[in-house]
C-alpha positions in Angstrom: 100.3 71.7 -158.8 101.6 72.0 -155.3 102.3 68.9 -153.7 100.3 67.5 -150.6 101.3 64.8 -148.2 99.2 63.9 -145.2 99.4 61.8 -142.7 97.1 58.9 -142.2 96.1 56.2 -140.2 94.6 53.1 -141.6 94.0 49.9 -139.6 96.5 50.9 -137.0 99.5 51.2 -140.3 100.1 55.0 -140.1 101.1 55.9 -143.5 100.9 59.2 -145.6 98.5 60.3 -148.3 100.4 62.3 -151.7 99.1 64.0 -154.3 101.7 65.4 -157.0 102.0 65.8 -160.4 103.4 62.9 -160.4 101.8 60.8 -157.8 98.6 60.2 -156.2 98.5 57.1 -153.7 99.1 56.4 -150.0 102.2 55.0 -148.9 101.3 52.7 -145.7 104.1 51.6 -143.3 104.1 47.4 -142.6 103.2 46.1 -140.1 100.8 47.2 -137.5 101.9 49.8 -134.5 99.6 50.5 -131.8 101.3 53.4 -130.7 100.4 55.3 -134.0 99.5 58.9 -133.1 100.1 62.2 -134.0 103.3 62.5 -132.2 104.3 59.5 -134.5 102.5 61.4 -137.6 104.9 64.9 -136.9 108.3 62.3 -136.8 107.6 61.0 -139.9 106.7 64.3 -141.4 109.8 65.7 -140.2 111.4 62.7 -141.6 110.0 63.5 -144.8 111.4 67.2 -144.8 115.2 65.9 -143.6 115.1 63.3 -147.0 114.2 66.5 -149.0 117.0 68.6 -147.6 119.5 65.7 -148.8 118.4 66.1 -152.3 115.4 63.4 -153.1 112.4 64.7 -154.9 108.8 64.8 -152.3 107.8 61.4 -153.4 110.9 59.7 -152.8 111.2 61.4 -149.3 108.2 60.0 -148.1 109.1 56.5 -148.8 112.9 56.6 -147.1 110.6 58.5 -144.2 108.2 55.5 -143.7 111.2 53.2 -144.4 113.1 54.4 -141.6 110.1 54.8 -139.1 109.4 51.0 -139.7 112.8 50.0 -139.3 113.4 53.3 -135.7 109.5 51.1 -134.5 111.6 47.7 -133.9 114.8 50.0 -132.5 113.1 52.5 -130.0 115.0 55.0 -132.5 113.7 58.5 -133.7 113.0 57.8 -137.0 113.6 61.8 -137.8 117.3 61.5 -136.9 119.0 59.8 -140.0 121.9 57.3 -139.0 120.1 56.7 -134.9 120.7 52.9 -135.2 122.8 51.8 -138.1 122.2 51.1 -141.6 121.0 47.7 -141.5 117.5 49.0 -142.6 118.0 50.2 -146.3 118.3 46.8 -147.8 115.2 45.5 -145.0 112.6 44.7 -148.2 110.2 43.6 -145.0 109.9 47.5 -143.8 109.6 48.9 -146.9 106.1 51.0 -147.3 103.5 49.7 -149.2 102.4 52.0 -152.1 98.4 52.2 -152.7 98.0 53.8 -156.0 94.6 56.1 -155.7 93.9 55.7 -159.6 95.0 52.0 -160.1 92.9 50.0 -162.6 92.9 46.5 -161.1 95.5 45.1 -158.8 96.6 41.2 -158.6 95.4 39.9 -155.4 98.0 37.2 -155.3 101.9 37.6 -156.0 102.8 36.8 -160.3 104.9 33.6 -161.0 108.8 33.4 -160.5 110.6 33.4 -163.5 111.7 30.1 -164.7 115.3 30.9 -164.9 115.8 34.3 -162.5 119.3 34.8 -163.5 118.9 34.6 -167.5 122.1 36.7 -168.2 121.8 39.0 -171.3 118.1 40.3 -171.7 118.0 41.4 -175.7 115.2 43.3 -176.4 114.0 43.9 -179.9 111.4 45.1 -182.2 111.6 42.6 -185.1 110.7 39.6 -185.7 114.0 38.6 -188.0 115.6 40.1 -184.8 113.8 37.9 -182.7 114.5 34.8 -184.6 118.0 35.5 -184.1 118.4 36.1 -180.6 116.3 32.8 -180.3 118.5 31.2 -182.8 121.6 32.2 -180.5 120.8 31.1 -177.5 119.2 33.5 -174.9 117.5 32.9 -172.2 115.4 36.0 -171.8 113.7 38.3 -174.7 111.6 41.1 -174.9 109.5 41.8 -177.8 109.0 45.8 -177.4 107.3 47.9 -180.7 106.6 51.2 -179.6 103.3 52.2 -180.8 100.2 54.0 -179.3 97.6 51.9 -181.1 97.6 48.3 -181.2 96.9 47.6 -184.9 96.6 44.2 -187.2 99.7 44.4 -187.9 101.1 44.1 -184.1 98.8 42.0 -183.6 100.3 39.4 -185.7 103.8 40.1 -184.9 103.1 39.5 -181.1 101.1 36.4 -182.2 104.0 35.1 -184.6 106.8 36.0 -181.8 105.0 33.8 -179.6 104.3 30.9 -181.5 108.0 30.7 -182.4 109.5 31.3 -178.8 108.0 28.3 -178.1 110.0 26.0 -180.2 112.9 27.7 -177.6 111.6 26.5 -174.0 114.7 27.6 -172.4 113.6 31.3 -173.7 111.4 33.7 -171.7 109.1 36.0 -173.7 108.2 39.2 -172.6 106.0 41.1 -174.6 106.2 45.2 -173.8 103.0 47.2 -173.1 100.5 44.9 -175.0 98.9 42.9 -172.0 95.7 42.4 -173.6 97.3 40.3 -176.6 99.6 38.8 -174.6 96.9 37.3 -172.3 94.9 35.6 -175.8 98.2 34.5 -177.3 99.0 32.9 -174.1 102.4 34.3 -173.8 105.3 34.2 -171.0 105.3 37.1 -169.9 104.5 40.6 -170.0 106.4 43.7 -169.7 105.1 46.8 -168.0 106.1 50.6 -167.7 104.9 52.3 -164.3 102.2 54.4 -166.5 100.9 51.3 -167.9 100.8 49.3 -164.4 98.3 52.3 -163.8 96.2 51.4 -166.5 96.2 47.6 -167.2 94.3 44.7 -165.6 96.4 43.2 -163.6 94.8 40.6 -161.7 93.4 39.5 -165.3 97.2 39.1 -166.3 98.5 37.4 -163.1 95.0 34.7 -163.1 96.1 33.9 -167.0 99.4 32.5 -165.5 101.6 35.2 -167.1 104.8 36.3 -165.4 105.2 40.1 -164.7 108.1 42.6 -165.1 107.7 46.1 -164.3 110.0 48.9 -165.0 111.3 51.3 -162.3 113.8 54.6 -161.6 113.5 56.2 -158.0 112.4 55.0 -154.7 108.3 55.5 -155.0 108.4 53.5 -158.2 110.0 50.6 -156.0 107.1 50.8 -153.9 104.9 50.2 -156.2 106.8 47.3 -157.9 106.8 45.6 -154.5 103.1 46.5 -153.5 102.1 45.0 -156.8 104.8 41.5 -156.2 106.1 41.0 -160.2 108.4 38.7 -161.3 111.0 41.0 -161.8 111.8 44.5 -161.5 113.9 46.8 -164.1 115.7 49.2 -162.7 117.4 52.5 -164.6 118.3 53.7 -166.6 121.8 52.8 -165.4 123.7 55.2 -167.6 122.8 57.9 -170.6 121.2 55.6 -173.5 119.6 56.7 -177.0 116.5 54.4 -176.8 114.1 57.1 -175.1 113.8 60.4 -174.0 114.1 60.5 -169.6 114.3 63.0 -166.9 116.2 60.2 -164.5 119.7 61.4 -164.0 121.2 58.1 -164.9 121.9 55.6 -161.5 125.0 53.7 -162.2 126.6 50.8 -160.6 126.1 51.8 -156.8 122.4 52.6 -157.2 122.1 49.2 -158.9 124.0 47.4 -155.9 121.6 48.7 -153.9 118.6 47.4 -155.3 119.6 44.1 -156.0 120.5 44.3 -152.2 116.7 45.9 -150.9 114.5 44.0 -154.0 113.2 40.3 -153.0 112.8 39.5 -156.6 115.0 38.9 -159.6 116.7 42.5 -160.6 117.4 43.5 -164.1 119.5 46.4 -164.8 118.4 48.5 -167.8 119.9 51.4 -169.8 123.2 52.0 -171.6 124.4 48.7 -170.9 127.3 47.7 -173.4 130.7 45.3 -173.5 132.5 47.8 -171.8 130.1 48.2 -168.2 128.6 44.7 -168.6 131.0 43.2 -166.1 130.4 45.6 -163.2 126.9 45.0 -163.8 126.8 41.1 -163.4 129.3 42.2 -160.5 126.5 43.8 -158.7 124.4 40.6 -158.4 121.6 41.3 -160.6 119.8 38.3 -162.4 120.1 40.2 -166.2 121.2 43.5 -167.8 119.0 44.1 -170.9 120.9 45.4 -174.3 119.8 46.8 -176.9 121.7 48.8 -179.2 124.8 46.8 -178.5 123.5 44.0 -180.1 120.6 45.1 -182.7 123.3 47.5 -183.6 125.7 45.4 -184.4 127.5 43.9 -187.2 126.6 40.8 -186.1 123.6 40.3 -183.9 124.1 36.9 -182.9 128.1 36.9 -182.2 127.1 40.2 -180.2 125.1 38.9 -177.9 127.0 35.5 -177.8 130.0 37.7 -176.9 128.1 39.5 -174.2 126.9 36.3 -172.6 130.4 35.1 -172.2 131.2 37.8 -170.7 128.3 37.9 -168.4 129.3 34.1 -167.6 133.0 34.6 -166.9 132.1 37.6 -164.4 132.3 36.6 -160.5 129.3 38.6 -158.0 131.0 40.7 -155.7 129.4 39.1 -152.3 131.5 41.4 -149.8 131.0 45.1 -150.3 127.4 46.3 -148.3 125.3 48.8 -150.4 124.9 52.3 -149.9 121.5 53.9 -149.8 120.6 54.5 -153.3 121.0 58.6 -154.4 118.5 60.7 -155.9 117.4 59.5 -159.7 115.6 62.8 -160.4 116.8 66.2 -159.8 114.5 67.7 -156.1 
């Protein structure tokens, strides 16, 4: 499929329609300019061409184009020449395009609920109930209940239903259940955790008006976007290095990458993939609110003193306040 981007005009927000294999939306620029012509259109897709020829895929380029246009708008700078007026923009979450999916299934009009605790520390995530117990047991903050199954059967059914009933014997503990919205809504759960296919696919004004928080997963800069156009409670960003729990095309961001989003993302940010005793501490360094594990604990000897240890460590670990962020690279090869 050969990818087309257009440029658009919508309520004086000039913007740019995509449609790729893996993206069909408008991107919409904030705020309203009442200059917005075609000489504007031809910068920004000019922009769009200079972010490709540094190495991000089309989807991503079109988002740093608008970005930079919003942020060139407010500095009288050509927002085609990269660099014109500092680098105060990349982390300005208040320029940063709105993304309008084309095939969404129902969008929250009204941002989710904050988390109760936005800096939980060590986010196990497991796909047992015994497990469950045990992380409970042990003291975190956060959990994520994620069984990997196409079909919702009985059987899920009842764990999601059982998981539930006992996280709330731990008030201090946020539940997320992954994928299964629909269960999560009648068992009146926490929260709800949400790949970017399923955020396609799932009611989600239905789960923000049953009270349930929302965290959404996301790799690149269009997937961003969307977290922020749809306002969840927090976003997951990776995978931060190689991991073993799923197959990916993301070329793994690291520590930078995730400085940079905890930098640009005005809600709590959790870093996610490959995270173990040994990069822990540079993640907490970075800021984020939580770093989810799972092998390093599930996989363990011992579960609990596993994930004890890890929150220690995650305790002990000062935020590095000083350092300003880089734009974040390319997550998927152009």
């Amino acid at each position: 499929m050969t990818a087309i981007v257009e440029a658009v005009i919508r309520n004086q927000r000039i913007g740019l329609r995509l449609q790729t294999p893996r993206l069909h939306a408008e991107l919409l620029s904030r705020g309203i300019n009442s200059v917005a012509n075609s000489a504007s259109a031809q910068s920004i897709l000019k922009a769009v061409n200079h972010w490709q020829q540094t190495g991000y895929v089309i989807e991503d380029a079109c988002v740093l184009a608008l970005f930079q246009y919003a942020a060139s708008a407010s500095h009288s700078a050509d927002a085609s020449s990269s660099g014109a007026f500092g680098s105060d923009w990349i982390t300005d979450a208040g320029r940063f395009p709105e993304l309008i999916d084309h095939s969404v299934a129902r969008r929250a009009d009204r941002a989710f609920n904050e988390m109760s605790n936005p800096s939980p520390g060590v986010y196990p995530i497991v796909d047992r109930l015994d497990q469950l117990e045990m992380m409970l047991k042990a003291g975190a903050h956060i959990l994520q209940l994620r069984i990997k199954s196409e079909q919702l059967t009985p059987e899920i059914r009842m764990q999601i239903r059982e998981a539930i009933s006992i996280s709330r014997q731990y008030p201090s503990c946020q539940l997320f259940i992954n994928d299964f919205w629909q269960v999560a809504i009648e068992e009146g759960a926490y929260g709800v955790h949400l790949g970017q296919e399923d955020l396609l696919i799932a009611d989600l004004n239905a789960i923000q008006a049953a009270g349930l928080r929302l965290g959404v997963s996301s790799h690149a800069f269009w997937e961003v976007a969307r977290a922020l156009s749809i306002r969840p409670s927090y976003v997951a960003c990776g995978p931060l290095f190689p991991t073993r729990a799923k197959a990916m095309p993301w070329i793994p961001q690291g520590i930078d990458n995730l400085f940079y989003w905890t930098r640009l993302i005005p809600h709590p940010v959790i870093g996610i993939g490959g995270v173990n005793s040994e990069n822990l501490g540079a993640i907490r360094a970075t800021g984020c609110g939580s770093a989810s594990v799972i092998q390093a604990i599930v996989g363990a000897d011992d579960p609990i003193q596993a994930f004890r240890s890890l929150q220690q460590q995650w305790n002990r670990t000062p935020v590095l306040r000083e350092k300003l962020p880089a734009l974040a690279r390319p997550t998927l090869a152009a």
